[in-house]
GUMI-396837 format. One record per residue (C-alpha): residue in three letters; y, z, x. Coordinates in steps of 0.02 Angstrom, whole numbers, plus 50000, padded with zeros to 5 digits. Layout:
N
ALAYZX;...
This chain:
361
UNK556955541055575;UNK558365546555489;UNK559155529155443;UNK558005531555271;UNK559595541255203;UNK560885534355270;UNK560935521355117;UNK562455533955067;UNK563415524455205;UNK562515508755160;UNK563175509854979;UNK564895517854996;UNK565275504355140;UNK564455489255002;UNK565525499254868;UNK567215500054981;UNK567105482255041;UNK566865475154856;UNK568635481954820;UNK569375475054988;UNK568615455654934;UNK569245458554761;UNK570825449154710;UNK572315459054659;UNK571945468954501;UNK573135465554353;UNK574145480154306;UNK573355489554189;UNK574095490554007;UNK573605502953866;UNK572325487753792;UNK571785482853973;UNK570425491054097;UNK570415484554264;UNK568835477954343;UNK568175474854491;UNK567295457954545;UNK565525461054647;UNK565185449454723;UNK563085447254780;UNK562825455854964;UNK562615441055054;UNK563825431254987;UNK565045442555084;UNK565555435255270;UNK566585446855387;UNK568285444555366;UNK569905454255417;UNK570665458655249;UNK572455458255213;UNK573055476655175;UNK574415476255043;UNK576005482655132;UNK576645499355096;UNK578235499955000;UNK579795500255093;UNK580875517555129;UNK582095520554990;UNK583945516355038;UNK585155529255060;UNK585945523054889;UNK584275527454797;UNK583415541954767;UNK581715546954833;UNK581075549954676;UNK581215534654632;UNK579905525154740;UNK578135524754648;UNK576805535854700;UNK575475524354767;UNK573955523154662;UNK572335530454718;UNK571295511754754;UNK569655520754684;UNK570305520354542;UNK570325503354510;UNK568165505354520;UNK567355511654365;UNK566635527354345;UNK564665530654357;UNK564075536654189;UNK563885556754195;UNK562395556354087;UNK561455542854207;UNK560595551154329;UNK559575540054480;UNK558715541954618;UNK558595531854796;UNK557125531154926;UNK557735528155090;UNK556485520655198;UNK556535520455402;UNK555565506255467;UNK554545509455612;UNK554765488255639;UNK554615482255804;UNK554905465155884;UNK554205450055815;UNK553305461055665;UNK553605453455503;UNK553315471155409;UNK553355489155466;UNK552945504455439;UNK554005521255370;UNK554285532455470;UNK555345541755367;UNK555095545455200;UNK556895551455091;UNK557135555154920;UNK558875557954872;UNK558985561054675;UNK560885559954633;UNK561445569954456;UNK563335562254423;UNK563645577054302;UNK563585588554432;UNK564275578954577;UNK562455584854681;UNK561235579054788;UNK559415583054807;UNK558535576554948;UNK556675577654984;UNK555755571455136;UNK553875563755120;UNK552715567155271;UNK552205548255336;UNK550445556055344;UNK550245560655158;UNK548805552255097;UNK548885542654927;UNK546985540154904;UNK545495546454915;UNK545675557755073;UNK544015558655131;UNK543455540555097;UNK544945529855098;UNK546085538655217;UNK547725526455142;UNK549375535255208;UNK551055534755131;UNK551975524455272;UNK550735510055254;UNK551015505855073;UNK552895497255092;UNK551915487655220;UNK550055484155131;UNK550815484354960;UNK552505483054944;UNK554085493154916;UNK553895493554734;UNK552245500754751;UNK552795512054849;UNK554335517154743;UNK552965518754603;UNK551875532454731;UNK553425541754781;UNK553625544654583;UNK551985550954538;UNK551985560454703;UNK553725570554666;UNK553495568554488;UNK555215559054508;UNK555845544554420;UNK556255531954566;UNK557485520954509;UNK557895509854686;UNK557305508054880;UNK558485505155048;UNK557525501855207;UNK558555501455395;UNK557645497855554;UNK557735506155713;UNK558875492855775;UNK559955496155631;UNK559925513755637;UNK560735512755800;UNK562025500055740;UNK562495510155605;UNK562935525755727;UNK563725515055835;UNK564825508855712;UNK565665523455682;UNK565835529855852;UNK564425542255873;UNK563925559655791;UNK564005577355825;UNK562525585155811;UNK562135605555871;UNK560595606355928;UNK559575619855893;UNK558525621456075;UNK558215612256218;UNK556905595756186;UNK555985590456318;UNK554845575956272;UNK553905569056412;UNK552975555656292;UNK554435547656203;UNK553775531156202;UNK554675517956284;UNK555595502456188;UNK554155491456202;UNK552985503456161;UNK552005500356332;UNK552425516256409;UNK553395532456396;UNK555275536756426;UNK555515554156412;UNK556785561656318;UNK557715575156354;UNK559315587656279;UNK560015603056293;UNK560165618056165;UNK562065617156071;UNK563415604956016;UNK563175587156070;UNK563775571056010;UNK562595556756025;UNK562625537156018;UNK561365527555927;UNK560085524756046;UNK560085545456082;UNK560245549355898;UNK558685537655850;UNK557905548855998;UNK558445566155918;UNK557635560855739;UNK556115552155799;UNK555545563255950;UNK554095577055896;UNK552875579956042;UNK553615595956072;UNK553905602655916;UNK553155591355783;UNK553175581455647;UNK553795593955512;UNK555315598955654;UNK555585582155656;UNK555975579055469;UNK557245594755474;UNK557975584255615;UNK558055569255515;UNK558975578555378;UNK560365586955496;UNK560635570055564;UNK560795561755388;UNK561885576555341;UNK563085575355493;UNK563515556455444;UNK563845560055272;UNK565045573455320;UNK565815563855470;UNK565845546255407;UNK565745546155215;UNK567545547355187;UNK568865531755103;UNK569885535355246;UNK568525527355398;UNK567715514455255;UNK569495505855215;UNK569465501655404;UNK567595496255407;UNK567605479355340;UNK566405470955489;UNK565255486855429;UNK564095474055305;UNK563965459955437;UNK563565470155558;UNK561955477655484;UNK561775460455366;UNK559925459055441;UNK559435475855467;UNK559165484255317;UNK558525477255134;UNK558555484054943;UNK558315481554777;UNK560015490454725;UNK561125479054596;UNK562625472854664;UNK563695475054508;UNK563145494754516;UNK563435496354698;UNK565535500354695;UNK565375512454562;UNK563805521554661;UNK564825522054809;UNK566235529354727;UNK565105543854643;UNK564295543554839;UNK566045549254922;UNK566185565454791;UNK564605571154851;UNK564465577055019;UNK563445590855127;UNK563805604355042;UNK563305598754868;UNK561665593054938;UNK560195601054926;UNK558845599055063;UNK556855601555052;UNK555185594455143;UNK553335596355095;UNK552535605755210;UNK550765615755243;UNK551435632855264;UNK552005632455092;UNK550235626855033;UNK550955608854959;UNK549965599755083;UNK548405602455197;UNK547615592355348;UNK546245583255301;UNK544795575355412;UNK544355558755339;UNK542485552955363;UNK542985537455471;UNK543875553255587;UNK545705551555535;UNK546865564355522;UNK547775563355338;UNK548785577455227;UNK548065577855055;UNK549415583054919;UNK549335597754806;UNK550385589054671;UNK550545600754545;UNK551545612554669;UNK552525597354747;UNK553155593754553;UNK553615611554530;UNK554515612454710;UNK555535594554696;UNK556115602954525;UNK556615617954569;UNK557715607254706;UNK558385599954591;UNK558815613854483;UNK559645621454627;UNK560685606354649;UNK561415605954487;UNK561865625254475;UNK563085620854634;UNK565135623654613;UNK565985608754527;UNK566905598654678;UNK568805603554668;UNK569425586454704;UNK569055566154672;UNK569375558254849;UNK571075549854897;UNK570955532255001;UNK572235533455150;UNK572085521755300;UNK571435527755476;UNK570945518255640;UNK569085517955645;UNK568325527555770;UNK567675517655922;UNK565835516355949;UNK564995526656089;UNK564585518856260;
């Protein structure tokens, strides 16, 4: 599912509602560099913060000039280091009630270079097998389950021939939280689905699924549909899906303006979603998080037509897609390479308050 990469929202709202906990900064001096307080994740309890009140309208007797510009809040959150890049896997957990574990059902690599202000993101079949194909059929989305998310950070790595630095899993109840949240998102859909097996919520059963060709805007429980849904046109449709979707909420909902007015956005997914990210890095991550958007991302999947992976029969009968490596290093680099070479933004982002949107019925 698509909630894998969605830790952009995860971190920018983390990042955002650090700086609305924080006390008042002190005014900074020539000698003094504000900071910013982080407190740990779940020390943070939903609260309605006070907003500081804008400054009054200028009296006829003064002049306009003379009110101060209001500063821009991100400021007040350090800068990530330009020559520090990192990279996040965003994990979709397939977890259903009263499982303790999971597996991934989506796989996302997003490898963030600050210099450039870009985004690469790579997706990571669930079927990919990490062992001996033939004899140990072992897929991918078992290993946060069997051996841990670190292990499986450590796979991801020698798979992409990525360094991966940290790890954000959502669930499907989360997923649909999250969209919720901020009201829904608009989504064009390419062509009609029709999926008569969409498995039912308690996986007894089937509830099929079913929307029409062009622009649509969806509420969680039909977006977690659109991402996970592939009898009809697979799994490798699916993970182009799962991109779009990840795409559209960065571009819709990764703004200052809807985070300032999000601060129930950490309760409210408080027990869906878990990571290893530091909380003293978090603000400044979210910060370099809103200057990247859509279109300085750059979007890829391993597939068989381009000869990086191929279906495998396993001797116990399973179905597995052994990696050509060598090609998936050279593709995930020339991603990134692509990435980098993209226009410098023209702007840093400006915090201005806005009503959040309501979520979708």
């Amino acid at each position: 599912m698509a909630s894998a990469g969605i830790v952009f929202v995860v971190v920018a709202v983390i990042g955002v509602l650090v700086w609305l906990r924080s006390a008042d900064p002190p005014t900074p001096t020539a000698e003094t560099t504000p900071t910013v307080a982080v407190p740990r994740p779940q020390a943070l309890t939903p609260v309605v913060s006070a907003r500081t009140p804008l400054p009054p309208l200028p009296s006829p007797a003064v002049e306009a000039s003379a009110t101060p510009e209001a500063p821009n809040s991100l400021d007040l959150i350090a800068d990530w280091p330009e020559d520090k890049p990192f990279s996040v896997l965003f994990l979709g957990l397939d977890r259903r009630p009263g499982e303790g574990g999971g597996r991934t059902d989506a796989i996302i690599l997003a490898h963030i270079e600050p210099r450039a202000r870009a985004a690469t993101l790579v997706s990571i079949p669930r079927d990919v097998c990490v062992a001996n194909c033939r004899t140990d059929p072992f897929r991918i989305n078992s290993v946060w389950q069997e051996e841990g998310p670190d292990a499986l950070r450590r796979r991801v790595a020698n798979l992409l021939g990525v360094q991966v630095d940290y790890w954000v899993t959502l669930d499907f109840n989360g997923f649909k939280r999250l969209v919720d949240f901020f009201g829904g998102v608009d989504i064009d859909v390419e062509s009609t689905i029709y999926d008569p097996s969409y498995p039912n919520a308690t996986d007894t059963g089937f509830e099929p699924f079913y929307v029409e060709a062009g622009p649509n805007h969806f509420n969680g429980d039909m977006t977690l549909r659109y991402v996970r849904t592939r009898h009809q046109d697979g799994a490798f449709a699916r993970e182009v899906r799962q991109q779009q979707v990840l795409l559209a909420l960065v571009e819709q909902v990764i703004s200052p303006q809807t985070l300032v007015e999000s601060p129930a956005f950490l309760s409210e997914l408080s027990n869906a979603f878990e990571s290893n990210l530091p909380p003293d890095l978090v603000p400044s991550m979210a910060k370099l998080g809103m200057q990247i958007g859509s279109a300085r991302t750059v979007s890829g999947a391993i597939r068989p037509e381009d000869g990086m992976v191929r279906t495998v029969i396993a001797d116990n009968g399973a179905y597995v897609l052994q990696p050509n490596v060598p090609l998936i290093h050279a593709y995930t680099a020339d991603l990134m390479r692509r990435s980098e070479s993209l226009p410098a933004p023209d702007a840093e982002p400006q915090v201005e308050l806005a009503n959040r949107q309501q979520p979708a019925s």
